[in-house]
N, C-alpha and C positions, 0 to 999 in steps of 0.2 A: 504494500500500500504506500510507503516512503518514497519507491520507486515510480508509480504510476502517478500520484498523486504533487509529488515534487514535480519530474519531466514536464508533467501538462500544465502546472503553474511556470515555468521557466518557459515555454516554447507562447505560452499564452502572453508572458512576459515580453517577448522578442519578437512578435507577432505585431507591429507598429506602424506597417502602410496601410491606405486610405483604400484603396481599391475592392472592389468586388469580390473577387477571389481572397483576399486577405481578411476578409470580412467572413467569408465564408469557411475559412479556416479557423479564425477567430469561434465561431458557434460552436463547429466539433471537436474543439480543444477544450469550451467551457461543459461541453454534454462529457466527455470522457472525463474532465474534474469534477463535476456534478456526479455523476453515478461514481464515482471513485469514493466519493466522500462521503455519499449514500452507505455503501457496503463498509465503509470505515466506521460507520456510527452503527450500524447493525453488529457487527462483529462488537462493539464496545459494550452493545446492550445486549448482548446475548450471553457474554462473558461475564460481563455483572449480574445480571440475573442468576445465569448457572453458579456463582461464588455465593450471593443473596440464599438460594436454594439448599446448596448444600452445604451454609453456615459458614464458610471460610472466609470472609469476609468479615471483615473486625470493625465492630461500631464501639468508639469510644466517648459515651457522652463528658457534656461538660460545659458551665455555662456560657452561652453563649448569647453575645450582645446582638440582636435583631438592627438597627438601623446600620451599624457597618456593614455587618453581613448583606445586606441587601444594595448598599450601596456600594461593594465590590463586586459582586455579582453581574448588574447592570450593565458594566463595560463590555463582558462578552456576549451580550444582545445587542449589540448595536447592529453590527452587520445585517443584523436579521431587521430589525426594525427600521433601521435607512432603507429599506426594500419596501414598505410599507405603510401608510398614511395614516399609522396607529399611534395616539398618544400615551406614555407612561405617569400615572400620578400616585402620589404614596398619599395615605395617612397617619398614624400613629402609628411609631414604628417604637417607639423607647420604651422595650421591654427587652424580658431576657426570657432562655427557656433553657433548658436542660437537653444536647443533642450532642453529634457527634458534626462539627461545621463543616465537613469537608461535605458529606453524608446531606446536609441541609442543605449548601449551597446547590447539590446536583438536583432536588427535588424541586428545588425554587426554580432550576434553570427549565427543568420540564417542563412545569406548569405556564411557565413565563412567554417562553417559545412558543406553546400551543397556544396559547390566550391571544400572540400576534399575528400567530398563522392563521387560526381557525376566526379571525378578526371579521369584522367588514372593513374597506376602506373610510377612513374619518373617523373610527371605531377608539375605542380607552379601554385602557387599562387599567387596574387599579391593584396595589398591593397595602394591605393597613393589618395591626394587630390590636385585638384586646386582651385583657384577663377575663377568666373565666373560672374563677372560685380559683381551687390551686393549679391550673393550667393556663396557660396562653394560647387563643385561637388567630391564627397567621389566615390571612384571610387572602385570595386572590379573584380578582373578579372581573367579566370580560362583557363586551355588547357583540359577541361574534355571534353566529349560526343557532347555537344551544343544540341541545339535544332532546331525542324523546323518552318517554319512560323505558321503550324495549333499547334503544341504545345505553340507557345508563346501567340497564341491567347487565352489562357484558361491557362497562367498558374495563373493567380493572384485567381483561384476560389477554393473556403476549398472545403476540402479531393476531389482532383483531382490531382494525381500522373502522369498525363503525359504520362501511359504505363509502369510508373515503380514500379506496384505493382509485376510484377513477380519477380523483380530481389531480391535479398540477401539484398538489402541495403535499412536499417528500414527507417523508415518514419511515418508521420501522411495526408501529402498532405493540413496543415492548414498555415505551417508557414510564406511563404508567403504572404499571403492573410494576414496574421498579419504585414509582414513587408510594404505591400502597405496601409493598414490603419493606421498602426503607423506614418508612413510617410504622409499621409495626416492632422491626428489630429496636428503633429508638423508643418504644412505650408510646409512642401516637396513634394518632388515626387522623383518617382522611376523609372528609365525605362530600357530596358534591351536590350541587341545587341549581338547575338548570331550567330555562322556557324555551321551547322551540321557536326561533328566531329574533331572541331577543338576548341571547347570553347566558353563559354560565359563572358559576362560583365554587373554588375550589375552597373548604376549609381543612386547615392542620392544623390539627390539638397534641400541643406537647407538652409536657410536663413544664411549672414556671422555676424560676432561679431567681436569686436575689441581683434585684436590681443595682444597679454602678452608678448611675447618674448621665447615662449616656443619651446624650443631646437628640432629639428627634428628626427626621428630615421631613419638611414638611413644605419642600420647594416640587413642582410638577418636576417628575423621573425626565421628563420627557426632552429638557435642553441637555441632558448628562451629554456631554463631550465625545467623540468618538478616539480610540486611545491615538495618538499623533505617532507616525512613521515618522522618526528623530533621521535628521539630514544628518549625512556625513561632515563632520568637525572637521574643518583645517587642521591637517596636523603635520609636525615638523618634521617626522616620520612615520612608511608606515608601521601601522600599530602589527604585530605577529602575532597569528593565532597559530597553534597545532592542533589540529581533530587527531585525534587516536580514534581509528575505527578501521574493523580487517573487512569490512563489506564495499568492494569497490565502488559499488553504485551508490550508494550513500557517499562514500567520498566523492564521487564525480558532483553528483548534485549537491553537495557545496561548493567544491571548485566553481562550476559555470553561475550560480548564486551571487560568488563574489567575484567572480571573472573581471566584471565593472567596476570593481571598489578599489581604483587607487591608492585607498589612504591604508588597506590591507593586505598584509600579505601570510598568506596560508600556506604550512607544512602540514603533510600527515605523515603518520605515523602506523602500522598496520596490527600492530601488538600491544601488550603490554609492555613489554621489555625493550622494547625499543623508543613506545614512546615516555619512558620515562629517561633515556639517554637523551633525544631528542631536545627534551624538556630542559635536559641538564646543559645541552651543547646549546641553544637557542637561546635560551632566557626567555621565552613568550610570554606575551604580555593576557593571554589567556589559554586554558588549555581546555578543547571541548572534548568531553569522555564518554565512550561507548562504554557500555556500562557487562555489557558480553563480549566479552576478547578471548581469541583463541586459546590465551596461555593462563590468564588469569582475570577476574572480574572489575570492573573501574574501584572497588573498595580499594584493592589492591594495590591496584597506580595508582591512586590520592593516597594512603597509606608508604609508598615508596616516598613519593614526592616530598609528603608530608616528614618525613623523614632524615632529609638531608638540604644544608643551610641552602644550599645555592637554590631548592626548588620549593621553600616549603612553604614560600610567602606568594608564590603564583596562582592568582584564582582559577579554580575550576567549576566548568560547567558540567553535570549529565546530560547526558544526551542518549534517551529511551525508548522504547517502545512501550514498557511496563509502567502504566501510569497507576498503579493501586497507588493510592494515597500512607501505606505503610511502608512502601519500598519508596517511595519521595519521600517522607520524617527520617527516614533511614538517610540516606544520601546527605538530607542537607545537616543532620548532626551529626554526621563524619566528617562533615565541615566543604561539604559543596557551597560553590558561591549562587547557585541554579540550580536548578531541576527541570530540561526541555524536552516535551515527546514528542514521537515518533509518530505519525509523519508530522514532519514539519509545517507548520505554517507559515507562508515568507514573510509575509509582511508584520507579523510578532515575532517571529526568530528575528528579524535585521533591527525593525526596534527596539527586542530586547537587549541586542548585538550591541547596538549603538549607548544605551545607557549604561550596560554594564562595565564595558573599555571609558565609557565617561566618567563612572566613577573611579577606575584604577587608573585615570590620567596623573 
């Protein structure tokens, strides 16, 4: 998927004349990234589910502050909402609850997503919490389509779309069914209140937490900023990256990534053991780590690294496929400066890219 889904952002990338044909190359590079990215989120919710089902999957609650959480979240809907003339508005958001945030943040992003897909155009959104004895109900609420009674009846069940496999708007039909099992492993529930053509209402009840004093957002969701692709820095030289990674094509699709980026210059490395001599000989001003290396695992190179003066002050990125959220806490208190998965996204890999050489300027 790194493979398919990098190449056809890079070629989509390079793809820059006005013409007919270039136009028309343009479509079938976005439909081969489009269903790429499809089956990349199927594969994610099928994977989660089966770990949800057969309990390997670790919820760790704890409490956790609702108006941040919801106002980090937001950024990764943009994309989807700049596609659509749906507005965002909060209410009351300055509560706490008792969850597991990683675990929360995925459930808000389901629900968040459908509510703009399943929208009309000129349609809102709405996200607000109250208390509710000793639990907090996180309320999400839409003017899209709604539903009828026989679709409410089946909507919690994987890959069952409701009758909206004809329409235009992707889907996998699991993520729900992830967000009522997520909901259950953290002590919640979920339940839902819908009219047919007038909108639905998702509520989560989760256990409450003593509150902090955490300020409310109470400005419409709807101007949140889209996150800014950071311009390449003048700089007096360029900055040195080393990827450690033994998968060629992964390494290519960084090469031609940065192909264009003057102010970088990229070695790799194929192993472990090599890229921590590399590391040693270079001095790179960052070092991205495949986290699966023929000889030994990226613990291990940040472990070498970390180990000896000339390399131990060099920030390191992962660089993954395995995004469970236990194997990223792992990474980054072994002392990763990052956590990036697999497939890439370009236009957050390069602004992550660009702040994080920002700050080791």
């Amino acid at each position: 998927m790194n493979a398919i889904l990098g190449f056809s952002q890079l070629l989509l990338a390079e793809e820059t004349a006005a013409d007919a044909a270039a136009a028309l190359r343009r479509r079938r590079l976005d439909h081969v990234r489009s269903a790429g990215q499809h089956l990349l989120n199927l594969i994610n919710d099928v994977l989660d589910l089966a770990s949800l089902e057969s309990g390997e999957l670790r919820i760790e609650p704890q409490p956790v502050a609702l108006a941040p959480l919801v106002a980090e979240t937001l950024p990764l809907l943009e994309p989807l909402r700049n596609s659509r003339s749906v507005t965002l508005r909060s209410g009351r958001l300055a509560l706490q609850v008792l969850a597991d945030p990683t675990r929360l943040r995925q459930v808000l992003l389901n629900l968040l997503s459908n509510a703009i897909k399943y929208n009309r155009d000129g349609g809102e959104v709405a996200i607000e919490a109250e208390p509710r004895g000793d639990c907090v109900v996180l309320r999400v609420t839409d003017t899209g389509r709604g539903m009828t009674q026989e679709q409410m009846a089946h909507l919690f069940e994987p890959f069952n779309r409701l009758g909206a496999e004809s329409d235009a708007i992707e889907g996998t039909g699991i993520g729900l069914a992830i967000v009522k099992t997520l909901m259950e492993r953290m002590d919640g529930t979920v339940q839902v209140h819908s009219v047919l053509g007038q909108g639905s209402s998702f509520e989560l009840q989760l256990p409450a937490a003593a509150p902090v004093g955490v300020a409310e957002i109470d400005a419409p969701l709807a101007d949140t900023a889209p996150l800014p692709v950071a311009a390449p820095a003048p700089a007096r030289r360029p900055r040195t990256l080393l990827y450690v990674e033994d998968n060629a094509v992964n390494a290519m699709i960084i090469r031609e990534l940065l192909a264009h980026r003057s102010d970088l210059e990229l070695h790799v490395a194929e192993d472990g053991a090599s890229g921590v001599a590399r590391a040693t000989a270079l001095q790179p001003d960052l070092v991205l780590l495949d986290m699966q290396l023929p000889d030994c695992d990226g613990f291990e190179v940040l472990r070498r690294l970390r180990a000896q003066p000339a390399t131990a002050a060099i920030p390191c990125v992962a660089l993954s496929a395995n995004a469970m959220p236990d194997h990223i806490e792992r990474a980054l208190s072994a002392g990763m400066a990052d956590y990036w998965t697999k497939p890439l996204d370009f236009r957050a890999f390069l602004s992550a890219l660009d702040a994080l050489l920002g700050k080791t300027a």
